[in-house]
C-alpha positions, -999 to 999 in steps of 0.1 A, spaced: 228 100 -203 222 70 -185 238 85 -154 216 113 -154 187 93 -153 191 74 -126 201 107 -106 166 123 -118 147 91 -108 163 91 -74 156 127 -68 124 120 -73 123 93 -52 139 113 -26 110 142 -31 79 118 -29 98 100 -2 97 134 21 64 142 11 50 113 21 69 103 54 51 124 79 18 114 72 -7 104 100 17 123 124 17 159 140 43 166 111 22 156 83 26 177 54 -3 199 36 -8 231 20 13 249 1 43 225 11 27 195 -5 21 215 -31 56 226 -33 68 193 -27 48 173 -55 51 204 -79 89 194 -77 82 158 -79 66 166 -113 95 186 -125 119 161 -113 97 136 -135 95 154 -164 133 158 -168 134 121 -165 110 118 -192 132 144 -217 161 121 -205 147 89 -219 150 73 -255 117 59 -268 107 29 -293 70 40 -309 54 15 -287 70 24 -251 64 61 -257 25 51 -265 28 30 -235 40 59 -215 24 88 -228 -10 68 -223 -5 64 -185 5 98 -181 -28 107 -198 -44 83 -177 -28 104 -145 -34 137 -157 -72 130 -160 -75 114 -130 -59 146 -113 -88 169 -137 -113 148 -120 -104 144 -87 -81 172 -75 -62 147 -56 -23 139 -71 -17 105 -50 -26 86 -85 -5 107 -105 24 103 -79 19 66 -78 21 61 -122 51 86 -121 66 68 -98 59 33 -116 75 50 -147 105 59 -128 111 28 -117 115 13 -154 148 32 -148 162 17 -118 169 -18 -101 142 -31 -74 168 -37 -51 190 -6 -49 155 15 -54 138 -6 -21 175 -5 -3 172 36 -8 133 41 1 140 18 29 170 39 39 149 72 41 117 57 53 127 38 84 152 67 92 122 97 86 102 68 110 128 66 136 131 105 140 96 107 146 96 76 175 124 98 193 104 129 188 77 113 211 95 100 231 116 136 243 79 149 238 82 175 205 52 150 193 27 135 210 31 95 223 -3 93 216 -16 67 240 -48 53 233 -73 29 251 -90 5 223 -112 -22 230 -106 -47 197 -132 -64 182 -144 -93 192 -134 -86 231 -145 -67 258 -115 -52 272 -100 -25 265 -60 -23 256 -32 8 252 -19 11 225 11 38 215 12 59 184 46 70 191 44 105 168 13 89 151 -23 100 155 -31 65 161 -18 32 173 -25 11 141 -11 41 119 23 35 130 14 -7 134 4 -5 92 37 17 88 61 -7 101 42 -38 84 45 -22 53 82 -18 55 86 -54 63 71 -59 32 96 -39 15 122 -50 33 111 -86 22 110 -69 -12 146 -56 -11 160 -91 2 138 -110 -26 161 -143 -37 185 -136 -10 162 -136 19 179 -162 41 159 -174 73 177 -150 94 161 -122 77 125 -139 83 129 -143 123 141 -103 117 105 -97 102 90 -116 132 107 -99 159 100 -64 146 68 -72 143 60 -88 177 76 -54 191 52 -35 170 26 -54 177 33 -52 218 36 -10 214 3 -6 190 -16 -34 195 -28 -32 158 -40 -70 149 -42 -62 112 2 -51 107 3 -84 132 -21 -107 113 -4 -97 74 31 -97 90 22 -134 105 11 -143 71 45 -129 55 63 -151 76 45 -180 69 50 -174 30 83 -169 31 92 -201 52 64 -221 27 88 -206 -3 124 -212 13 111 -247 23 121 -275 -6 95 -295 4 64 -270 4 79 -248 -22 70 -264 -59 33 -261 -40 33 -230 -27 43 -217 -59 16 -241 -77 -9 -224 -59 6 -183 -63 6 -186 -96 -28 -199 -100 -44 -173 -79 -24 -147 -76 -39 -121 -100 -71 -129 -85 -67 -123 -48 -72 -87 -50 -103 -85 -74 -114 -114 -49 -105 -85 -13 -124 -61 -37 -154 -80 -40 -152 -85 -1 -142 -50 11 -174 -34 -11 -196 -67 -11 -203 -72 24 -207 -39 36 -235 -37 7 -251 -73 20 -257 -56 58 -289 -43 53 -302 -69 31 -291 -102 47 -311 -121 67 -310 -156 93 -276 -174 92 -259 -154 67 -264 -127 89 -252 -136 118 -221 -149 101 -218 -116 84 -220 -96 118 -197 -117 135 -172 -108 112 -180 -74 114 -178 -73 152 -141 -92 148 -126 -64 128 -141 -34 150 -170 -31 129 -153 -17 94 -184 -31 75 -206 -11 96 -189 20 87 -185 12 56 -222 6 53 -230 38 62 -206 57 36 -228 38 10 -259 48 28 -252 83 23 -231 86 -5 -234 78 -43 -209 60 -54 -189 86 -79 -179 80 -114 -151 98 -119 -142 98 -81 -136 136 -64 -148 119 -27 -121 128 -3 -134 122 34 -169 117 47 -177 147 73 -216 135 72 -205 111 89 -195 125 120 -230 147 121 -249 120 114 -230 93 141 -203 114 156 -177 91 138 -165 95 103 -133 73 101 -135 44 73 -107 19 78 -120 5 44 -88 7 13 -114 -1 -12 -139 19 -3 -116 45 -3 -104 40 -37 -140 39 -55 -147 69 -36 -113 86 -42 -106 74 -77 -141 69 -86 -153 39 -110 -133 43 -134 -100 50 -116 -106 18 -95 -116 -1 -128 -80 12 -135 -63 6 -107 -80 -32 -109 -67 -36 -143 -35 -24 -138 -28 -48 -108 -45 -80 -122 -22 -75 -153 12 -65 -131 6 -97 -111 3 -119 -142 35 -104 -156 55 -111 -124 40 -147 -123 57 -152 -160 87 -140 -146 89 -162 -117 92 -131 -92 70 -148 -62 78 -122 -33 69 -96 -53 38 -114 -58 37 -125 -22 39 -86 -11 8 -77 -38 -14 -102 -21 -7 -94 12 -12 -54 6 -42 -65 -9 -55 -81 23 -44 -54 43 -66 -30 23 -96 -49 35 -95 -32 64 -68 -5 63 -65 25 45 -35 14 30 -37 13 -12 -46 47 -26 -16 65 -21 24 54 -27 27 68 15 20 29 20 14 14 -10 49 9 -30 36 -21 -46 22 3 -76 59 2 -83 56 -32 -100 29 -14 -124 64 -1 -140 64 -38 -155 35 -30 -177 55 -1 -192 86 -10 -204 115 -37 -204 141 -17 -182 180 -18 -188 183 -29 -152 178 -60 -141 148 -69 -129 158 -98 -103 197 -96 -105 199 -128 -86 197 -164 -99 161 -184 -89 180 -212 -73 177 -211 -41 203 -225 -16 
């Protein structure tokens, strides 16, 4: 029984994993595909679910997140939060580290095919002149099989933090300068600051948490305010963008500076809360007024996105379910995990990168608020050599 468990929770691992790996590229997948593709995801999952044995308590945990899902979908229409708690429930059923070694497997493969396919020209290379923020001159940067530069930078950040994930104890220094150099080749093809700036800061953790010195500190200071770091990018994402229009002298121009550093995301952001109401229940998918109103509709904003998409509620939820995941891994002494929540967080300042499991695979950790698995959770000692 246990054997068929794990076989269901890797197909469906497999499923989303396909699903999701052509997104912001001339492949992406839409229609009656995706439907296809995440109507088998929920078979795959239901199986799983007839395949489990249950306590009282973990199928009340359970059933309540699938009912959390299911209206989520009613209210929305959108299944990227169902996806993301049927795939935290899956992974009470598998290890972290032969389920990150597997999505790693198929996402860095799914991301090499599309590279080539730019390069011999079945996809588009996708150059692009950007002038950042903060400068005046411009820069190319290469999508590569991505409809923009920073799509693929955000991709391969977020598999360095997976790969991080997958190494956890066992990262050895090695692996770090690994991180570095991929990145610094990322960051030379796409030019995207934000994979380059969260990627910098992943690098610096894990040296500050390998060093014996810096480490008891480090640690001090993760576990103090790690399950606040991303209420705290929530209040930032949402806060400032609402402070534009009302702030005035040196606040201001402290305020717009910022803006003008990140390729004004709270300016954009601004406007999505000038002209829409913020929804309870969600149901907001893009923001075409936009582009009539100022001929450029793209929000590079996770939050906003996910009070928009998810609505009050579902980003009250998705808050919740974070603040309390992060708190559970700091009891369990599982800091990279915790190091790779905090630095999705930042990311989702100004990246679209949180409200679907295409980027975020941190909602996988929600699977600790579920149930106590069979697997190990960390199947390595804490000591590190």
């Amino acid at each position: 029984m246990s054997s068929n468990k794990k076989i269901f929770a890797y197909c469906f691992l497999t499923v989303v994993s396909l699903q999701y790996a052509f997104i912001n590229t001339g492949w992406e997948i839409s229609g009656l595909i995706s439907t296809l593709f995440t109507g088998g995801a929920v078979a795959l999952f239901l199986v799983w679910m007839f395949l489990q044995k249950y306590s009282i308590k973990s199928f009340t945990v359970r059933i309540t997140f699938l009912l959390i899902a299911v209206l989520t979908y009613i209210a929305t229409g959108e299944t990227v939060f169902l996806i993301m708690l049927m795939t935290a429930m899956i992974f009470t059923s598998v290890d972290y580290k032969k389920a990150f070694r597997y999505l790693l497997n198929i996402r860095v493969l799914l991301l090499l095919v599309v590279i080539f396919a730019s390069l011999v020209g079945i996809l588009n290379i996708n150059a692009i002149s950007i002038v950042k923020g903060g400068t005046t001159s411009a820069v190319v940067g290469y999508g590569l099989g991505y409809n923009h530069p920073n799509q693929l930078g955000c991709t391969v950040c977020v598999l360095l933090l997976m790969y991080a994930c997958y190494k956890n104890e066992k990262i050895k220094y090695r692996n770090i300068a690994l991180i570095g150099v991929i990145e610094l080749i990322a960051y030379i093809v796409t030019k995207n600051r934000t994979g380059a700036f969260i990627s910098a800061l992943l690098v610096i953790a894990l040296l500050l948490y390998k060093n014996k010195v810096a480490s008891k500190r480090f640690i001090n200071i993760l576990e103090k305010s790690g399950k606040w770091i991303m209420p705290l990018c929530a209040l930032l994402a949402l806060g400032l963008p609402l402070m534009m229009a009302s702030v005035s002298g040196r606040a201001k121009v402290v305020l717009y500076a910022i803006n003008g550093i990140i390729g004004s995301r709270f300016t954009h952001s601004a406007r999505v809360f000038e002209n829409y109401s913020v929804p309870l229940f969600g149901g907001v998918i893009d923001f075409d007024k936009l582009q009539t109103l100022y001929q450029y509709s793209i929000v590079d904003n996770g939050y906003l996105r996910l009070i928009y998409n998810f609505g009050i509620v579902g980003f009250a939820v998705f808050m919740v379910l974070y603040f309390l995941t992060v708190r559970k891994l700091i009891r369990k002494k599982e800091y990279i995990y915790i190091i790779a929540i905090i630095l999705m967080s930042l990311m989702g300042i100004t990246e679209n990168v949180l409200r679907s499991f295409a980027l975020n695979f941190t909602v996988a950790f929600w699977c600790e608020l579920m149930t106590r698995t069979l697997y190990s959770r960390s199947i390595y000692s804490k000591t590190r050599k």
